[in-house]
KEKE-3310 file (N, C-alpha, C; in steps of 0.2 Angstrom, whole numbers, plus 5000, padded with zeros to 4 digits):
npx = (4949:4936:4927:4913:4907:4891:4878:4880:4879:4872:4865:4856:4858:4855:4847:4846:4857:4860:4875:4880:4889:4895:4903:4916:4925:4931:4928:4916:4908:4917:4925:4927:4923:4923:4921:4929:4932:4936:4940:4939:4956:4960:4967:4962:4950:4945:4928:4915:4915:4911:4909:4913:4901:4892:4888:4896:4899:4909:4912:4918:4918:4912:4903:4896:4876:4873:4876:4874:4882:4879:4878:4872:4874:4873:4869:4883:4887:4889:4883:4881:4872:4866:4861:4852:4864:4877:4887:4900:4903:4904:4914:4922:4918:4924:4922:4928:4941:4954:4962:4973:4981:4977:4962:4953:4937:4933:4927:4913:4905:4901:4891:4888:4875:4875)
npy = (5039:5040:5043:5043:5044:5046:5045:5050:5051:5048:5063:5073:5089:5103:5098:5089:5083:5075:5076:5065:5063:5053:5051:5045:5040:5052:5066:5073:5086:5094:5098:5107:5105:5100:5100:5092:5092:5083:5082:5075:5075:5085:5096:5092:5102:5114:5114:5117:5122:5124:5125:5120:5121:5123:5136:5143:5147:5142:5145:5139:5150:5145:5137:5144:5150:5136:5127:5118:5118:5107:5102:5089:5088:5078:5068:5065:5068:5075:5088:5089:5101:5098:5108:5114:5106:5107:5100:5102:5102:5086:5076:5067:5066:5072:5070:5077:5081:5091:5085:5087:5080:5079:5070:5059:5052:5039:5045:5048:5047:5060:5062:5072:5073:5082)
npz = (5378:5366:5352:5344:5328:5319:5307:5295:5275:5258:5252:5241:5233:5244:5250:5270:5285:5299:5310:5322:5336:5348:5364:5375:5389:5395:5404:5398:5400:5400:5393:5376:5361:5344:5325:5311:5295:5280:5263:5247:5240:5248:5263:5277:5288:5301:5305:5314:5331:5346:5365:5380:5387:5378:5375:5369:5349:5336:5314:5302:5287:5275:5280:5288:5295:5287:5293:5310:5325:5342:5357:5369:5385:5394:5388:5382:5370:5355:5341:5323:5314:5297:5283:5269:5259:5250:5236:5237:5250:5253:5262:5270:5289:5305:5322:5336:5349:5361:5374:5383:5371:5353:5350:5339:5331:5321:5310:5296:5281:5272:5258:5244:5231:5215)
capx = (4945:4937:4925:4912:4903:4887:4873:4882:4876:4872:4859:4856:4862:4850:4847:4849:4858:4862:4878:4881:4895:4895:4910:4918:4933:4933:4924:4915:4904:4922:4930:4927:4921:4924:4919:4933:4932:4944:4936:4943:4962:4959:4968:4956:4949:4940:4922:4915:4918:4907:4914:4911:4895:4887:4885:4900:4899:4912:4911:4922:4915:4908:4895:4888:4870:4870:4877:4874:4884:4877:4880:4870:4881:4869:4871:4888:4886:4888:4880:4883:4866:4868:4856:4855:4872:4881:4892:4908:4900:4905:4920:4923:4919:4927:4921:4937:4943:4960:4961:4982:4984:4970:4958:4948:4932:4934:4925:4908:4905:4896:4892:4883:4874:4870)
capy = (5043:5036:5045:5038:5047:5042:5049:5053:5046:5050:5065:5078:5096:5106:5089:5089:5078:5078:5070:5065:5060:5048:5053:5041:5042:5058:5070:5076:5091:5099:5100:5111:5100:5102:5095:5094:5088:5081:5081:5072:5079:5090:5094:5090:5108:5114:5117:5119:5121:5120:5127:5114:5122:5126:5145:5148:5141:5145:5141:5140:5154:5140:5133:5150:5148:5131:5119:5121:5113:5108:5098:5086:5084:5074:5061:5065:5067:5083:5086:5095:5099:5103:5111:5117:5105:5107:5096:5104:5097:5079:5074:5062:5075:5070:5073:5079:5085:5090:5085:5085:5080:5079:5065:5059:5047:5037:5049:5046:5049:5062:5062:5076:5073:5089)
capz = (5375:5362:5349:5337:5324:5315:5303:5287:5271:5251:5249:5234:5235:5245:5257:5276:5288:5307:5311:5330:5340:5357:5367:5381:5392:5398:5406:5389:5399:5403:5386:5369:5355:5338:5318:5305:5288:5273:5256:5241:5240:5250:5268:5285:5291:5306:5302:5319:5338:5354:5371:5383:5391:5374:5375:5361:5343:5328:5311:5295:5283:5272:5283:5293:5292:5284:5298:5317:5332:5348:5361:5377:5389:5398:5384:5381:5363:5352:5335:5319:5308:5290:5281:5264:5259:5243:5234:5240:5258:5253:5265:5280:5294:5311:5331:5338:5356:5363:5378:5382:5364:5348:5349:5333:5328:5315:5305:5294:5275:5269:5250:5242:5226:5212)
cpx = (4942:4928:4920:4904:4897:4883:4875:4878:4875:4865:4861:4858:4854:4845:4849:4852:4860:4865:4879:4886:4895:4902:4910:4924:4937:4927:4920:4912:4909:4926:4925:4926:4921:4922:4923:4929:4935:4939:4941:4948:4963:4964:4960:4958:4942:4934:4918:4915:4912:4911:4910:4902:4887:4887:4890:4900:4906:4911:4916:4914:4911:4903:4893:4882:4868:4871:4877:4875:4880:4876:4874:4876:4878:4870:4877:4890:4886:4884:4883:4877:4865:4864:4860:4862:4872:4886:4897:4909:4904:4913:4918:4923:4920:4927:4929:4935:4950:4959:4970:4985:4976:4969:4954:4945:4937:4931:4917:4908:4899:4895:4888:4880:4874:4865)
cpy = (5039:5041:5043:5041:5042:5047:5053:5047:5049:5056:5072:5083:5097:5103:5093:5084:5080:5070:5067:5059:5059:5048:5048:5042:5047:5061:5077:5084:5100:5103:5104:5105:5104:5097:5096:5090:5087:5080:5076:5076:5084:5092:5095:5099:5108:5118:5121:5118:5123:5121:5122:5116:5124:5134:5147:5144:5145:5139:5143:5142:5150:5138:5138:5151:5144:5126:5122:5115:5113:5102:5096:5083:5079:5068:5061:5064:5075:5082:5090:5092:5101:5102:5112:5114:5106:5100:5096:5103:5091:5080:5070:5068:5067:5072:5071:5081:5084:5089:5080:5085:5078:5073:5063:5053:5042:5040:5044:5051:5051:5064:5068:5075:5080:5087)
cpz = (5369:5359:5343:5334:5320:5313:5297:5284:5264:5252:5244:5238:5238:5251:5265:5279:5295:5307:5321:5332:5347:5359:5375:5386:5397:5401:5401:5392:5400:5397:5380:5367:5350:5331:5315:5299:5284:5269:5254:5240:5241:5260:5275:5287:5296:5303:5309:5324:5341:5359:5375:5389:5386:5371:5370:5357:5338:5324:5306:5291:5279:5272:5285:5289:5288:5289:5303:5322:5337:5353:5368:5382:5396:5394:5380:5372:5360:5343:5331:5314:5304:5288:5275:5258:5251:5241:5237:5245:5257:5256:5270:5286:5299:5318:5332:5347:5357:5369:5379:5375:5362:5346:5343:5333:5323:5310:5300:5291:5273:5262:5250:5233:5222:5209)
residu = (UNK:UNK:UNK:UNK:UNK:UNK:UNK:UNK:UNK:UNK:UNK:UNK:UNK:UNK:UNK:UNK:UNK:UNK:UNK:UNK:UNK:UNK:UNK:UNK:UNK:UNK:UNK:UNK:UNK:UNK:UNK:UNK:UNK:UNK:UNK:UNK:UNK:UNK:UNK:UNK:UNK:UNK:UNK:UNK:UNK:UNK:UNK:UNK:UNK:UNK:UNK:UNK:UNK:UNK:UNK:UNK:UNK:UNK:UNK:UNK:UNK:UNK:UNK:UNK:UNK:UNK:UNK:UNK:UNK:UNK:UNK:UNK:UNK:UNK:UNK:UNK:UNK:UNK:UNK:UNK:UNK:UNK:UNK:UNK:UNK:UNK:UNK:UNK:UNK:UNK:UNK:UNK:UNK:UNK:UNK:UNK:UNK:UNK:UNK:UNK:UNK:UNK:UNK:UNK:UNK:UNK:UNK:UNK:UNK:UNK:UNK:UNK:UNK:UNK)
# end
């Protein structure tokens, strides 16, 4: 399995970005997909999920109505696209999958100015 996140970066409060995650190894159109994220001193929380066909999404109260998941399973890639970001946005967000046990990126750093 192997997971590799990209399109983070430094933008002002109020900024968008779309992050996206290239998925290998498995059978990506089969599994749920997921975005966490860890701030500064913070612990790593789920932000949001993706049922492997698309059709369900949740989010951490936080983001609803400011970030939106969604998946090609044709390019084996999922997204997450954040709108609106705040400061309290900035963390290393993480494409995830269990699949037997919890797989992770490497993660990509999203800054938020004010």
């Amino acid at each position: 399995v192997q997971l590799v996140e990209s399109g983070g970066g430094l933008v002002q409060s109020g900024g968008s970005l779309r992050l996206s995650c290239a998925a290998s190894g498995f059978t990506f159109s089969a599994y749920s997909m997921s975005w966490y994220r860890q701030g500064p001193g913070k612990e790593r929380e789920l932000v949001a999920g993706i049922s492997y066909d698309g059709r369900s999404t949740n989010y951490v109260d936080s983001v609803k109505g400011r970030f939106t998941i969604s998946r090609d399973n044709a390019k084996n890639t999922v997204y997450l696209q954040m709108s609106s970001l705040k400061p309290e946005d900035t963390a290393v967000y993480y494409c995830s999958v269990f699949r037997l046990r919890r797989y992770w990126g490497q993660g990509t750093q999203v800054t938020v100015s004010s």
